[in-house]
Each structure stands twice: as structure tokens, then as C-alpha cells.
N, C-alpha and C positions, 0 to 999 in steps of 0.2 A: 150229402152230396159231395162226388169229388169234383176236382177241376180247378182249376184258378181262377176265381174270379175276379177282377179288377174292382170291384165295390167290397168283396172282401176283406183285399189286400188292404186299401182305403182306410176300412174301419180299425184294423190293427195295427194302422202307424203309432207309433208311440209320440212324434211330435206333435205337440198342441196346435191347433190353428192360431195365429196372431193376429191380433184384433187392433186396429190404432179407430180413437175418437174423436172427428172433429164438432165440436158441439162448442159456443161460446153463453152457455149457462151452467155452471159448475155443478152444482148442486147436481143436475140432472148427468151432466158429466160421469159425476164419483158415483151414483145410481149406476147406472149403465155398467162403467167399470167392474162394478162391486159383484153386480148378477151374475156378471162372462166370468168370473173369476171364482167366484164362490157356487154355481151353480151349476158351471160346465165344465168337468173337466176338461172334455177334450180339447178347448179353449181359453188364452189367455189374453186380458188386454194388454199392449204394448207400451201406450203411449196416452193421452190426452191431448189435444191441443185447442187453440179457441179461436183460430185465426187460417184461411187458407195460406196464406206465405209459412206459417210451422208446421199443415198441415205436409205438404211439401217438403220440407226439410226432415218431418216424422216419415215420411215414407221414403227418402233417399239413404234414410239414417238406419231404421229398422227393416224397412224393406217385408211390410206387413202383408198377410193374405186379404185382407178385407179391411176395406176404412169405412166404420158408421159416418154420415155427413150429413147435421144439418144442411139443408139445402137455403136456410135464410142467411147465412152470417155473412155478416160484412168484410169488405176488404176489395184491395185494388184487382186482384186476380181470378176474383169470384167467379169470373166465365169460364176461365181455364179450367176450374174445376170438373 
């Protein structure tokens, strides 16, 4: 087919999607990481972090397309999330 499609276009960006993780269990952290990174190209993680205040700082800093987010972790700012 011709035409330009915008899903297309999409699929042959050469940038990776940026991935930041906020998760405060490592173990499952360096999991996570390791899949996005070894198993999707199109995809890389950015950042880890274990805390909403570096979660915050991870996203001002790198400025990621997507933040995986435990939704349990602790911290003062947990609502802002």
C-alpha cells in the first residue's frame, strides 16, 4: 500500500522508547531492566529508582517516555505520584 501512514512512520523511528523504573525491590528492579533491555529492541531502560523523590528527579533528569511504578512504595510524596 502507498500513503503515509502515521503508525508506520512510528514503527520506523530508530529512537528507542525510554523506559525509567520505579520499584523499591531490586532484585525485581534488575529483572525488569534486564527484559526491556535484552528483549526489546525498540526499547531501553533509563534509569531505576526505589524512592518517589528520585523517581522525580529520574524523570526531570532523563525525561523518559514511560515510568513502570510500583504503586506500594513508600515515601512522603507518594500521592503526587
Amino acid at each position: 500500500m502507498t500513503g503515509g501512514s502515521s503508525s508506520a512512520s512510528n514503527s520506523e523511528s530508530t529512537e528507542p522508547i525510554r523506559i525509567g523504573i520505579v520499584e523499591d525491590q531490586p532484585i525485581f528492579a534488575r529483572a525488569v531492566a534486564g527484559l526491556i533491555d535484552s528483549q526489546a529492541p525498540h526499547m531501553c531502560c533509563i534509569g531505576i529508582t526505589s524512592t518517589p523523590e528520585e523517581a522525580l528527579q529520574l524523570s526531570v533528569r532523563h525525561t523518559p517516555d514511560i515510568m513502570l511504578v510500583d504503586l506500594r512504595l513508600q515515601g512522603e510524596i507518594r500521592r503526587g505520584l
